[in-house]
MARBA-3410 file (N, C-alpha, C, O; in Angstrom, 1 decimal):
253
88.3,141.9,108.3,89.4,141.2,109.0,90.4,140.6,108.1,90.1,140.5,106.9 ~ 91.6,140.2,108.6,92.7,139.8,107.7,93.2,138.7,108.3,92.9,138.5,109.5 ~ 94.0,137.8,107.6,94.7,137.0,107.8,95.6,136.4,107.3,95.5,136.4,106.1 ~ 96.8,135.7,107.7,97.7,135.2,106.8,97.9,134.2,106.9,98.0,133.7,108.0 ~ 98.0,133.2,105.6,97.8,131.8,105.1,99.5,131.0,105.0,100.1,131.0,104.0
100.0,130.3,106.2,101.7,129.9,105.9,101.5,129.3,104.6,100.4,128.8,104.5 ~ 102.0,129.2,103.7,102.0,128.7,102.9,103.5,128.2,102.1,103.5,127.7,101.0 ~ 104.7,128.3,102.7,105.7,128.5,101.5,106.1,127.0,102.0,106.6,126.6,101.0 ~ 106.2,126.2,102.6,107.3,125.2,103.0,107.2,124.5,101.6,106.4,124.7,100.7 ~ 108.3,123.7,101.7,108.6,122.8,100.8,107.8,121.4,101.0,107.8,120.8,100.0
107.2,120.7,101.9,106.0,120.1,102.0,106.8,118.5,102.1,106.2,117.5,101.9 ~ 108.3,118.6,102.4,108.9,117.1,102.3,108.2,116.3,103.0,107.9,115.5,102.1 ~ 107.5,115.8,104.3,106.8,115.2,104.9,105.5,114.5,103.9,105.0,113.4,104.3 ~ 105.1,115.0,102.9,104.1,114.9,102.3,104.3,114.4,100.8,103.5,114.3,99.9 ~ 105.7,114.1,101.0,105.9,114.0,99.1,105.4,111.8,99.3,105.7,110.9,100.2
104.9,111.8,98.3,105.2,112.2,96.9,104.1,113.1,96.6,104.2,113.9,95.6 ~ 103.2,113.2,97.1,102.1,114.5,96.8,102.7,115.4,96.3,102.4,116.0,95.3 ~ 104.2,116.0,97.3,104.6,117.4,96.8,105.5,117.2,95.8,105.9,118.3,95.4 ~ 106.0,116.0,95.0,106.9,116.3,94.4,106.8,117.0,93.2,107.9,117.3,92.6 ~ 105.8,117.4,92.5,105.0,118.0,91.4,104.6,119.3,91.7,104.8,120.1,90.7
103.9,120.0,92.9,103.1,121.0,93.4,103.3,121.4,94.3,103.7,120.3,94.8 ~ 103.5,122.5,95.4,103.3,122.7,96.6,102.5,122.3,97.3,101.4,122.2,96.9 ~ 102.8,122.2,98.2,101.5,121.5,99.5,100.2,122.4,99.5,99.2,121.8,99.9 ~ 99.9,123.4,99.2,98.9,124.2,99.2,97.7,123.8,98.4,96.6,123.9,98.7 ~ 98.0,123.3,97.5,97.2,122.5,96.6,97.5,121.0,96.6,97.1,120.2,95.7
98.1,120.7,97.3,97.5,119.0,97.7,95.7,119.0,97.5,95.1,120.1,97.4 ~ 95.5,118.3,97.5,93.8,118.2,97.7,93.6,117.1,98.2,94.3,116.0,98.1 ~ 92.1,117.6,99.3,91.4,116.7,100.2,90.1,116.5,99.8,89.8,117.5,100.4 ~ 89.4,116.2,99.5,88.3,115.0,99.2,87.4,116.1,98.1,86.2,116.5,98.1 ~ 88.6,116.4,97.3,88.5,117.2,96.2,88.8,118.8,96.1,88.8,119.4,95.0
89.0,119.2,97.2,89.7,120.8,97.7,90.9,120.9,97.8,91.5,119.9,97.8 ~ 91.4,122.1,98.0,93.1,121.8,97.6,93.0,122.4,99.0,92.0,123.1,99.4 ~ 94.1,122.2,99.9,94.2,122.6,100.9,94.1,123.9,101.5,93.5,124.2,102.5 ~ 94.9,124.8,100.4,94.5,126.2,100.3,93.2,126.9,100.1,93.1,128.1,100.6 ~ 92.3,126.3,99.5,90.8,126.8,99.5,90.3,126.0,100.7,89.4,126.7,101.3
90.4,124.8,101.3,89.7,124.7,102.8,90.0,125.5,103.8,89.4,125.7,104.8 ~ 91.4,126.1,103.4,91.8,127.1,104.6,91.0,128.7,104.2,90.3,129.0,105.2 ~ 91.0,129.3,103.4,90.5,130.0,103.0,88.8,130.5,103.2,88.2,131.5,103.5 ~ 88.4,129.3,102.7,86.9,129.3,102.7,86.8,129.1,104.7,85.8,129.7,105.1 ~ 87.5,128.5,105.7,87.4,128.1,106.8,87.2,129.8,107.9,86.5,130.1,108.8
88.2,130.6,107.2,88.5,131.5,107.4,87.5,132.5,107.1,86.8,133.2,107.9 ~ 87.4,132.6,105.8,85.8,133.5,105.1,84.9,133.2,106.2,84.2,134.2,106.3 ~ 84.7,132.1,107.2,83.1,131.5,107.8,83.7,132.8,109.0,82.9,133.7,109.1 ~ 84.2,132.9,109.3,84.4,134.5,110.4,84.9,135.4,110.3,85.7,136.0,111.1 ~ 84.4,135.9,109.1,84.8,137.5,108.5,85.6,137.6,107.8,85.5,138.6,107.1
86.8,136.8,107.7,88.2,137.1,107.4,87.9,137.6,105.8,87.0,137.0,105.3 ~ 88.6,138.7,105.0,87.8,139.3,103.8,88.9,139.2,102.7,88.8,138.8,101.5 ~ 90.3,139.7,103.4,91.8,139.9,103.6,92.8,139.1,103.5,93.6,139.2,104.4 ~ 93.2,138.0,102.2,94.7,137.4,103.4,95.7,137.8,102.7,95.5,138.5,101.7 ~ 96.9,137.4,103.0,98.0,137.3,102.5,99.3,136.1,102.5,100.1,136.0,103.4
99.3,135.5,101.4,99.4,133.8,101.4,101.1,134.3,101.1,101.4,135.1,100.2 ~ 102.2,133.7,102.1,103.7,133.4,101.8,103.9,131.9,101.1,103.3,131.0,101.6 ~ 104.8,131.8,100.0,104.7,131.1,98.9,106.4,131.0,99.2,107.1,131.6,100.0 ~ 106.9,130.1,98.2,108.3,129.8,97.9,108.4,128.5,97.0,108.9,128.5,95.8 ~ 107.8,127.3,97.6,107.8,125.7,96.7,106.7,125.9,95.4,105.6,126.4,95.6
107.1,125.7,94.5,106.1,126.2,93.1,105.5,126.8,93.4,104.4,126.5,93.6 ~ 106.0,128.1,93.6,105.3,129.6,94.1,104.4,129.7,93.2,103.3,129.9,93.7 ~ 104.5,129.7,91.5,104.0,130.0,90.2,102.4,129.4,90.4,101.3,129.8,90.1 ~ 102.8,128.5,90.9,101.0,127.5,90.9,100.2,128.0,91.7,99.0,128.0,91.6 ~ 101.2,128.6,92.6,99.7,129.2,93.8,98.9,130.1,93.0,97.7,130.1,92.7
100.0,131.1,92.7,99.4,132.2,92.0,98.9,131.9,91.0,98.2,132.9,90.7 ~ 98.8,131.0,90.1,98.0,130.8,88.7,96.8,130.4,89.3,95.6,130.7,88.9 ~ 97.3,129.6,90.2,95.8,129.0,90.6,94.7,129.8,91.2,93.6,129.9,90.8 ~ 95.4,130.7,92.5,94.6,132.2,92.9,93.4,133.0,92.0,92.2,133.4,92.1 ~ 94.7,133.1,90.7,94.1,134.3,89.6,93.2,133.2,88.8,92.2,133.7,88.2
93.3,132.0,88.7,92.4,130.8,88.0,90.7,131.0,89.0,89.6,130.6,88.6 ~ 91.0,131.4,89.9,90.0,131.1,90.9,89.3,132.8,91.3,88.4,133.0,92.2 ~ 89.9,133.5,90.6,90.0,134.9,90.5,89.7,135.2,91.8,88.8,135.9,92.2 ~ 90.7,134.5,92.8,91.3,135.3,94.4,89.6,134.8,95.3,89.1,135.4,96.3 ~ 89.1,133.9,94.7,87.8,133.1,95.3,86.7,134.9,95.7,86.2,135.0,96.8
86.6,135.6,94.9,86.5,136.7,94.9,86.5,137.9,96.5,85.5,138.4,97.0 ~ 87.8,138.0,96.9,88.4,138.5,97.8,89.8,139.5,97.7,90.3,139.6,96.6 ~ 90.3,139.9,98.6,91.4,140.3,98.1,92.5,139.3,98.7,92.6,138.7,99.8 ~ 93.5,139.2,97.5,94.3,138.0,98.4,96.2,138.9,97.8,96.4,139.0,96.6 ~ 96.9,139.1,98.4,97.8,139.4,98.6,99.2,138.2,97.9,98.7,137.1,98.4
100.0,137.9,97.5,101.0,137.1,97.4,102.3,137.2,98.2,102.9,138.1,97.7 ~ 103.0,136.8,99.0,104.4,137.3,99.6,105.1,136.2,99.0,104.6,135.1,99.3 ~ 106.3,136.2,98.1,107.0,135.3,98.0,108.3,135.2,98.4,108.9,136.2,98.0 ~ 108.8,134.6,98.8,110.1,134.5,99.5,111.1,133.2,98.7,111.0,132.0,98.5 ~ 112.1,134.2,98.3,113.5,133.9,97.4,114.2,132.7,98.4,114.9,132.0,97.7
114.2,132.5,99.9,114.8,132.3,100.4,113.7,131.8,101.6,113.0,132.7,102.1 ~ 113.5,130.6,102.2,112.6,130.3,103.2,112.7,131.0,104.5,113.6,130.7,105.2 ~ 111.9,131.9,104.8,112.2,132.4,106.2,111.5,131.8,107.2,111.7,132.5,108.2 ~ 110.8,130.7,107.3,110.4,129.8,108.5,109.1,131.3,108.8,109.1,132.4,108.3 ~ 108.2,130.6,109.8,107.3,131.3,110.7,107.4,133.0,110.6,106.9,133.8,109.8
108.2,133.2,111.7,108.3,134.7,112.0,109.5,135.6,110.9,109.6,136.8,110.6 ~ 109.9,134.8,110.6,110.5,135.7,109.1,109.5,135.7,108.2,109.3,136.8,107.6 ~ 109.0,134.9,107.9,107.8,135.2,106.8,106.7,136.3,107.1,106.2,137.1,106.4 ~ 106.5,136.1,108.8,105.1,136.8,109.0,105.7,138.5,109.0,105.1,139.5,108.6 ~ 107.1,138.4,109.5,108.2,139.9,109.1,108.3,140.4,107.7,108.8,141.5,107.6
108.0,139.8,106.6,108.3,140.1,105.8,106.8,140.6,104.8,106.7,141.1,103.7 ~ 105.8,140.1,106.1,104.1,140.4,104.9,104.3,141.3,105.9,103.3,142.0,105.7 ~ 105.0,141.8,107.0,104.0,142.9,108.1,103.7,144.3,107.1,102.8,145.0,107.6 ~ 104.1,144.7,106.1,103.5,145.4,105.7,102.1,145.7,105.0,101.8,146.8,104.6 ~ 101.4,144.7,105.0,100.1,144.2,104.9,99.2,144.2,105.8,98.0,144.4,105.6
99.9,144.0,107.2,98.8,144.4,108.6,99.2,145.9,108.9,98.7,146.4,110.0 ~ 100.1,146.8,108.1,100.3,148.2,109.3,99.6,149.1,108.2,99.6,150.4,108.2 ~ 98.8,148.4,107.2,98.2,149.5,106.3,97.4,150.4,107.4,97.8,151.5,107.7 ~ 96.6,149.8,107.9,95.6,150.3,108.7,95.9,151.0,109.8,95.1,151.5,110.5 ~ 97.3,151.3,110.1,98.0,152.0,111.0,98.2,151.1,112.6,98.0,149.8,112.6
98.5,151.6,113.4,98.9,150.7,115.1,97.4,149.8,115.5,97.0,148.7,115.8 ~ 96.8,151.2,115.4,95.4,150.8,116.2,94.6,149.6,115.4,93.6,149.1,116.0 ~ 95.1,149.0,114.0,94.5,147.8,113.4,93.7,146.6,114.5,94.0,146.5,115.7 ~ 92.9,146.1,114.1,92.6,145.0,114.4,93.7,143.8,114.7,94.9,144.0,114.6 ~ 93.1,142.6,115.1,94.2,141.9,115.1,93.6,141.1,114.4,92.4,141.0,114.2
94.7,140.2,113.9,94.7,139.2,112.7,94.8,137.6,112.7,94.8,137.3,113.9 ~ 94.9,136.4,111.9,95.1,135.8,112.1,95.4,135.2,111.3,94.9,135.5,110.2 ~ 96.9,134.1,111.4,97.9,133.2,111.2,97.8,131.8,111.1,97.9,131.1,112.1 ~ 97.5,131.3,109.9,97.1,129.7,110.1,97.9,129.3,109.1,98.3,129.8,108.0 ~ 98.2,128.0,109.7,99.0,127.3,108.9,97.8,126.5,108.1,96.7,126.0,108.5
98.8,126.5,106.4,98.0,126.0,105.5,97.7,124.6,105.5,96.9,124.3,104.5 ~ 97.9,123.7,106.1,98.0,122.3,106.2,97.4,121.6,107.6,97.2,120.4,107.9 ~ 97.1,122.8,108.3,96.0,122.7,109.6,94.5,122.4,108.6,94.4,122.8,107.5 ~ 93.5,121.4,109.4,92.5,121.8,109.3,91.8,121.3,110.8,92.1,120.3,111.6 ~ 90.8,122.1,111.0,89.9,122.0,112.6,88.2,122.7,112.4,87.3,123.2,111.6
88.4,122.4,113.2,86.6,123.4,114.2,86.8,124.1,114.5,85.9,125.0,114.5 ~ 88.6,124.6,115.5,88.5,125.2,116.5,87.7,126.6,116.1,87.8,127.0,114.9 ~ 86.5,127.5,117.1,86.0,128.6,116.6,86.6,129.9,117.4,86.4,130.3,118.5 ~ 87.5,130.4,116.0,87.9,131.5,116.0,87.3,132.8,116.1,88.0,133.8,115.9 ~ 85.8,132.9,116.6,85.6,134.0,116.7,85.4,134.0,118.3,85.4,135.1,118.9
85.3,133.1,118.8,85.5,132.8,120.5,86.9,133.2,120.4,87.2,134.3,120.8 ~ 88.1,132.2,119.8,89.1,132.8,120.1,89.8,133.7,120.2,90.7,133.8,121.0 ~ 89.0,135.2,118.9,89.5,136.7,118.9,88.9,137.3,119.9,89.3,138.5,120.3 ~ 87.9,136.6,120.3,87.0,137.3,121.4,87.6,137.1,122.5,87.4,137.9,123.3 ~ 88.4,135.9,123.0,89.3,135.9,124.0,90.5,136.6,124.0,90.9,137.3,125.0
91.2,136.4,123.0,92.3,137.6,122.9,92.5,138.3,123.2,93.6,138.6,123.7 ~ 91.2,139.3,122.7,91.0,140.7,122.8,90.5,141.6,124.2,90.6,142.8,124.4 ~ 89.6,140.1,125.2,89.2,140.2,126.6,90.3,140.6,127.0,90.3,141.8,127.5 ~ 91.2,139.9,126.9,92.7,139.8,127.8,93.6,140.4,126.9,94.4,139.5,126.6 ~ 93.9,141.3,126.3,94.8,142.5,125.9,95.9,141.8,125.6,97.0,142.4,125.8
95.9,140.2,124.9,96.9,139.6,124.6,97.2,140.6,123.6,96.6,141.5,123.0 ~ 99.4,139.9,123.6,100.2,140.7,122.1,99.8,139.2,120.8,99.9,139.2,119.5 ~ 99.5,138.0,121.8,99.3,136.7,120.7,98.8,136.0,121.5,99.3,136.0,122.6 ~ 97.4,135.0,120.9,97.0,134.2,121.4,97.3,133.1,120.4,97.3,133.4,119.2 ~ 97.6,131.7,120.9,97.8,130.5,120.3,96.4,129.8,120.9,95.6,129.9,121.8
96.4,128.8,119.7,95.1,127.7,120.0,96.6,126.2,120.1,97.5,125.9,119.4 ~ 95.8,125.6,121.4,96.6,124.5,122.0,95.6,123.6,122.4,94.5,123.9,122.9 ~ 96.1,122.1,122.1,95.4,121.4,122.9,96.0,120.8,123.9,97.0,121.4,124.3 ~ 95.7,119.3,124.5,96.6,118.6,125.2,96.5,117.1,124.8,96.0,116.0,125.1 ~ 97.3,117.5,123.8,97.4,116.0,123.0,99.2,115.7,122.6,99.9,116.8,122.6
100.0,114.3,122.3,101.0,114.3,122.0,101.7,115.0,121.3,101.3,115.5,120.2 ~ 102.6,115.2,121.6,103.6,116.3,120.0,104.9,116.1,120.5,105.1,115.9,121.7 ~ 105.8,116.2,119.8,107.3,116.3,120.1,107.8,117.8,120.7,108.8,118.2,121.3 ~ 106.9,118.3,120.4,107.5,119.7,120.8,106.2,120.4,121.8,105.2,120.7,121.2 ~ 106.3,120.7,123.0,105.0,121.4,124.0,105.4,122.5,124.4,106.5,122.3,124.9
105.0,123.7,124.5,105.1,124.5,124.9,104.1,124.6,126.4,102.9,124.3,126.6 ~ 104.9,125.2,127.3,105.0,125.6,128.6,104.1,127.0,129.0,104.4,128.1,128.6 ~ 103.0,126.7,129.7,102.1,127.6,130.1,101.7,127.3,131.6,101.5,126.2,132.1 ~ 101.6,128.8,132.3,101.2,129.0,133.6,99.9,128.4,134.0,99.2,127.6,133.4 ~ 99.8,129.0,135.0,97.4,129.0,135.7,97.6,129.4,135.1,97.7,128.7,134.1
97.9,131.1,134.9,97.0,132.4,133.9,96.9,132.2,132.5,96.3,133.0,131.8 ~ 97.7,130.7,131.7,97.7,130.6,130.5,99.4,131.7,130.0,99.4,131.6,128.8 ~ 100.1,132.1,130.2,100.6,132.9,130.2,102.0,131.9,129.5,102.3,130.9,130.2 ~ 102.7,132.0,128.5,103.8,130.9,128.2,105.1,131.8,128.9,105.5,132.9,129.1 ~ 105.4,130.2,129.3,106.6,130.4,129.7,107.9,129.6,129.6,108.8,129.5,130.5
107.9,129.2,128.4,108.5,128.4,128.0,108.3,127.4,126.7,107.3,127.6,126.1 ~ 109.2,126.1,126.3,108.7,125.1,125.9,110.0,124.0,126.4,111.1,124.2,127.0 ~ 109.0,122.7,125.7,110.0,121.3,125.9,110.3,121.0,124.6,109.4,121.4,123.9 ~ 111.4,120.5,124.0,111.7,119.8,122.7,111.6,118.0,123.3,112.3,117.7,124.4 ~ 111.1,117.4,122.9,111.0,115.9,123.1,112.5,115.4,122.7,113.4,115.0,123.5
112.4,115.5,121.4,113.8,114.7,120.7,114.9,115.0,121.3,115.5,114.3,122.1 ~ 115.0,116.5,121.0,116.1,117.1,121.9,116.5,117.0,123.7,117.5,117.2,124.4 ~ 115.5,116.5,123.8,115.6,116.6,125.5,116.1,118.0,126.3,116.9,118.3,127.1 ~ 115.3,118.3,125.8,115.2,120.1,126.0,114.2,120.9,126.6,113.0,120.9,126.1 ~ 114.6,121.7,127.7,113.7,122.5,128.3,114.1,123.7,128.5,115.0,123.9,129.3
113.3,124.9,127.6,113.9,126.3,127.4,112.6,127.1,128.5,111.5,127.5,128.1 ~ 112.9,127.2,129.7,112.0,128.1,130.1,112.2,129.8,130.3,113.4,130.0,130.4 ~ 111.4,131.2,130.3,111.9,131.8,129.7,110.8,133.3,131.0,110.7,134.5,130.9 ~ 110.2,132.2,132.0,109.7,132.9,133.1,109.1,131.9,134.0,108.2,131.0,133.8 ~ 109.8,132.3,135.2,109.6,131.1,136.5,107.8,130.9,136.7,106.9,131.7,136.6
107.8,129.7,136.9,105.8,129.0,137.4,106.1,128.0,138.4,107.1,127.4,138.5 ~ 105.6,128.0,138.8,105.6,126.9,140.0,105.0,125.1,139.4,105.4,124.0,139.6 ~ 103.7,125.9,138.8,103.0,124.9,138.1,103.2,124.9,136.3,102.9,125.9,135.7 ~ 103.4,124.1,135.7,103.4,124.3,134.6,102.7,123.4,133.5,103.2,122.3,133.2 ~ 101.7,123.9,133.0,101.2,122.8,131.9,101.7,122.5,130.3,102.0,123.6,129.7
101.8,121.7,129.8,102.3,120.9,128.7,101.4,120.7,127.7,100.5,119.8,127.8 ~ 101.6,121.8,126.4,100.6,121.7,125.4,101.3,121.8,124.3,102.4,122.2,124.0 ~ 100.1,121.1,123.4,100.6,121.1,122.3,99.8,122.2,121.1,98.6,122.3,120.8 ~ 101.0,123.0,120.5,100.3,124.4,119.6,99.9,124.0,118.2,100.7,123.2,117.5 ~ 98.3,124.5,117.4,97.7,123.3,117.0,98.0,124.8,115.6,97.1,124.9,114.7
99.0,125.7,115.7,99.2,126.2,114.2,98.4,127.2,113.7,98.4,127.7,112.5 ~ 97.5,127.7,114.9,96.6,128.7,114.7,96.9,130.0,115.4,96.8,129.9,116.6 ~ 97.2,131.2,115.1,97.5,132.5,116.0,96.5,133.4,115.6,96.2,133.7,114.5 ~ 96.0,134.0,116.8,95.7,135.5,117.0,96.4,136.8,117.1,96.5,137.1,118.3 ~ 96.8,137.4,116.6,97.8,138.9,116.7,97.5,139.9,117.3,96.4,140.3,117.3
98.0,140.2,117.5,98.0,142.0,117.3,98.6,142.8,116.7,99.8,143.0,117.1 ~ 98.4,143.2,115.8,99.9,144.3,115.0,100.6,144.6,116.1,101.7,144.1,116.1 ~ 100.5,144.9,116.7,101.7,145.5,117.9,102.8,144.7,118.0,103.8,145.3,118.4 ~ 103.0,143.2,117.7,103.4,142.6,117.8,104.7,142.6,116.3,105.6,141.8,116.3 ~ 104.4,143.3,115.5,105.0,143.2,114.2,106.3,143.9,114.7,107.3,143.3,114.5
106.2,145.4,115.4,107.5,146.4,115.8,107.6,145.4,116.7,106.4,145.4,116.4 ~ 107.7,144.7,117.1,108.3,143.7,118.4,109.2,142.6,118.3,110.0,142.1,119.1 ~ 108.8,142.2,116.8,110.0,141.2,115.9,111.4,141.6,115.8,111.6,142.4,114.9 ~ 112.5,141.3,116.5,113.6,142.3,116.3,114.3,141.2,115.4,114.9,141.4,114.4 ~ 114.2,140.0,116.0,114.8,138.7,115.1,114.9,139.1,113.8,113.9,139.6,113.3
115.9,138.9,112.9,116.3,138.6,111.3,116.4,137.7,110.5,116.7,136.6,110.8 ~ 116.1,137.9,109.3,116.5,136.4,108.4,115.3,135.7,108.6,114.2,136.3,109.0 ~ 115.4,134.4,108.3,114.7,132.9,109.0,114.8,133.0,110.0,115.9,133.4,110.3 ~ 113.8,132.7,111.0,113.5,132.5,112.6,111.9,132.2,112.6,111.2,132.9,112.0 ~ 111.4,131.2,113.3,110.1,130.8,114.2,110.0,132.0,114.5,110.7,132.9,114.6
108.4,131.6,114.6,107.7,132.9,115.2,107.7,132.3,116.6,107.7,133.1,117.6 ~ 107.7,131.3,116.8,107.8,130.6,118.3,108.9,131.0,119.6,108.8,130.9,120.8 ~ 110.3,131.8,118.5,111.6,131.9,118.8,110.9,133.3,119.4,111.0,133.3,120.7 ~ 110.4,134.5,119.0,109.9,136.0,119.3,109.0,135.7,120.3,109.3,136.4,121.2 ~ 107.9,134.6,120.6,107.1,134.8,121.4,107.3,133.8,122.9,106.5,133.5,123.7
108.8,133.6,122.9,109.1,133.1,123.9,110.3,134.4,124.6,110.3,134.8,125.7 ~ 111.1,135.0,123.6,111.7,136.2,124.0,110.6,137.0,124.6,110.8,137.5,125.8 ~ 109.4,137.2,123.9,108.8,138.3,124.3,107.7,138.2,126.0,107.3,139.1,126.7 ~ 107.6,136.7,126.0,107.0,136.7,127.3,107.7,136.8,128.3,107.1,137.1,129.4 ~ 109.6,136.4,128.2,110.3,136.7,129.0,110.1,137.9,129.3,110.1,138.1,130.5
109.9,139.0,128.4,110.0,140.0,128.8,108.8,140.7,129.4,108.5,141.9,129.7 ~ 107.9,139.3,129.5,106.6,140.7,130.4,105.7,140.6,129.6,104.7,141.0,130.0 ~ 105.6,140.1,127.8,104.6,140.1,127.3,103.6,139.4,127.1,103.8,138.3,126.7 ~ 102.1,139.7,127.4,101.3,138.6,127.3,101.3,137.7,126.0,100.7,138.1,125.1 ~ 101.9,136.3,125.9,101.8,135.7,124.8,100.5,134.2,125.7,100.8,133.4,126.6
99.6,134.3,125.2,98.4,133.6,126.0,97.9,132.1,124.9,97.7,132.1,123.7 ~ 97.8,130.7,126.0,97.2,130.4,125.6,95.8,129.9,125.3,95.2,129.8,126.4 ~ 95.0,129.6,124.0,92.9,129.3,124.0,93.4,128.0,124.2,94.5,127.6,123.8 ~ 92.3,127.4,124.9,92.5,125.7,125.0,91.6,125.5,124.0,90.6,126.2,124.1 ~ 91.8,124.4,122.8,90.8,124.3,122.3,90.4,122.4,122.5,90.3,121.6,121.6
90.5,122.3,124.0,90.4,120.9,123.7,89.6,120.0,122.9,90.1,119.0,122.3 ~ 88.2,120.3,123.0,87.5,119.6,122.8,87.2,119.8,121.2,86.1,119.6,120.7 ~ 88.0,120.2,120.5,87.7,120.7,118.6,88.3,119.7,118.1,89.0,118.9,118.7 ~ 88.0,119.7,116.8,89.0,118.8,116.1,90.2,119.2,115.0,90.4,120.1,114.3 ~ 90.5,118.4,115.3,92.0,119.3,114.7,93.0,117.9,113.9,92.8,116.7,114.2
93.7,118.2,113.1,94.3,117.3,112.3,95.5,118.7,111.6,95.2,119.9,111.3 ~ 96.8,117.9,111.6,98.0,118.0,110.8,98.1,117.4,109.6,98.1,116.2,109.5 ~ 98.1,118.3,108.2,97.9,117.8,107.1,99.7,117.0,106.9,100.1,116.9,105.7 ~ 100.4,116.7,107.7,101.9,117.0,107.1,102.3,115.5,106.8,103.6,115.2,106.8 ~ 101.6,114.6,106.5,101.5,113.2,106.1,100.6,112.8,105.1,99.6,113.5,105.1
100.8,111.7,103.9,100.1,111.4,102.8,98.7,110.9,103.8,97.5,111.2,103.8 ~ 99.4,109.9,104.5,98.1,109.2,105.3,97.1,109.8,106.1,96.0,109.2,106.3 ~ 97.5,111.2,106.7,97.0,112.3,107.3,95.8,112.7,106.1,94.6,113.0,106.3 ~ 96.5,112.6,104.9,95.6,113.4,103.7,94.2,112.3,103.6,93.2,112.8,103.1 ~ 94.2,111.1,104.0,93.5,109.8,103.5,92.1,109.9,104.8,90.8,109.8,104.7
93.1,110.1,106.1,92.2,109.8,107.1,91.4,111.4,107.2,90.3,111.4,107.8 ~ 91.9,112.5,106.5,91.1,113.9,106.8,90.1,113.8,106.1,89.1,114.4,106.5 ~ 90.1,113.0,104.5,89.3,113.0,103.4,88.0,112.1,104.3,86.8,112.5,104.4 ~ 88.3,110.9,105.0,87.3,110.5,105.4,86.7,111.1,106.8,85.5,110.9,107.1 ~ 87.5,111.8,107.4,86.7,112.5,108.6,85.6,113.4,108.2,84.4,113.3,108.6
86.2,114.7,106.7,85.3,114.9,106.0,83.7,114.5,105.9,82.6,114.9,106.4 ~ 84.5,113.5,105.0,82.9,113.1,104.6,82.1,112.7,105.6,81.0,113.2,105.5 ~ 82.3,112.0,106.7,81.6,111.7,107.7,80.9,112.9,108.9,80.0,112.8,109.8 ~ 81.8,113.8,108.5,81.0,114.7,109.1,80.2,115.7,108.0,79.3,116.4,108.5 ~ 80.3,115.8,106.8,79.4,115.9,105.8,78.3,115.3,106.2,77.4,116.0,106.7
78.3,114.5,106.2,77.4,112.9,106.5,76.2,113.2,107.8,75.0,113.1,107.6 ~ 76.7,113.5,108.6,76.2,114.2,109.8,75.7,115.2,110.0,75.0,115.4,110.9 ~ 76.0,116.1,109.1,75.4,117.5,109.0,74.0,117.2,108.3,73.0,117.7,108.9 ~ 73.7,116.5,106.8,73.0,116.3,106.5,72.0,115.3,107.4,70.8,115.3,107.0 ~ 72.2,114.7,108.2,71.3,114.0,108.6,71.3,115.0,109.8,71.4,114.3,110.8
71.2,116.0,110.2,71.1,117.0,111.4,70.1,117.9,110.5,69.4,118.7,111.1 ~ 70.1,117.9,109.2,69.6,118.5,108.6,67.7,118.1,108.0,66.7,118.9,107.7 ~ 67.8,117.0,108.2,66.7,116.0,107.6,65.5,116.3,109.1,64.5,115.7,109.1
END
């Protein structure tokens, strides 16, 4: 199985951590963000990734080949120029079409996510329902929610700040979630990017449901989930950590 690791932002939300390193290697209670994501991923098959880089691109990669690729195959995409979400994931697709159309599908996490949610329920839902992309959502605050039917089906989103509402297929009913940075794919979905340049991947999978395509959302309410994109985020993950270290071992006893 394969997957791709976001990795390039510039990590401003997070400096002073970032002002030396990329966000990928921030470290949480002694892991660098990038091997929690990694190792998170290895726990369901994933064998495969391919990490997009840009902010001290050099470190990732030293550090990769330092770590000799945590013995896996790991891919590099670097980008001269930040292409946000779906420009980046446009510009590794030639890393998912090795395998030709009929590929598996894959999965897309951002490097600064960390959770529970379990992704092998999630590809296993995906794949029930012949989604082109499944998102993991919860229903918790965010500035930005995306718009989903009954069937789960998006149809839209809200911008908070903006005071914006882009919907993009009529519902009667509509629920308000928040996308917690985790996707399921399908290569099929790669020929479907027509967008150029820098663009969200968010920007394609709201075109594409207009058009009829299943873009679906997994609820993952009850998981835990945390946004690395704050120093203080970094302080309270280190202690969630341990306490659930903490817990395991005494489940263990």
């Amino acid at each position: 199985m394969k997957a791709m690791i976001l990795a390039a932002g510039l990590g401003t939300r997070l400096r002073p951590l970032t002002h030396a390193r990329p966000k990928a290697l921030v470290e949480v209670a002694g892991r660098t963000l990038l091997e929690i994501a990694i190792a998170r991923l290895r726990e369901f098959g994933v064998r495969e990734f391919i990490v997009n880089v840009h902010h001290f691109a050099g470190m990732i990669a030293e550090y990769l080949r330092d770590k000799n690729n945590f013995g896996m195959r790991i891919e590099i995409s670097e980008e001269g120029n930040l292409l946000d979400t779906g420009g980046g994931l446009k510009k590794a697709a030639w890393f998912f079409r090795e395998e030709g159309p009929a590929a598996a599908p894959f999965i897309l996490h951002n490097v600064d996510v960390i959770s529970t949610i379990d992704l092998r329920r999630m590809l296993h839902f995906h794949t029930q329902n012949q989604a082109l992309a499944t998102l993991a959502v919860q229903p918790r605050q965010t500035s930005r929610y995306l718009l989903f039917d009954e069937q789960m089906r998006l149809c839209g989103r809200r911008l908070v700040k903006e005071r914006k509402t882009e919907l993009v297929r009529p519902s009667p009913q509509l629920q308000e979630l928040a996308f917690s940075g985790i996707h399921v794919i399908s290569p099929r979905l790669l020929g479907k990017m027509s967008e150029e340049g820098a663009f969200s991947i968010v920007q394609s999978y709201l075109r594409l449901a207009g058009e009829g395509e299943r873009i679906l959302s997994y609820r993952a309410d009850g998981d835990y989930w945390r946004d690395l994109g704050r120093p203080e985020n970094v302080a309270r993950v280190a202690e969630d950590l341990k306490e659930q270290a903490m817990l395991r071992r005494r489940d263990t006893r």
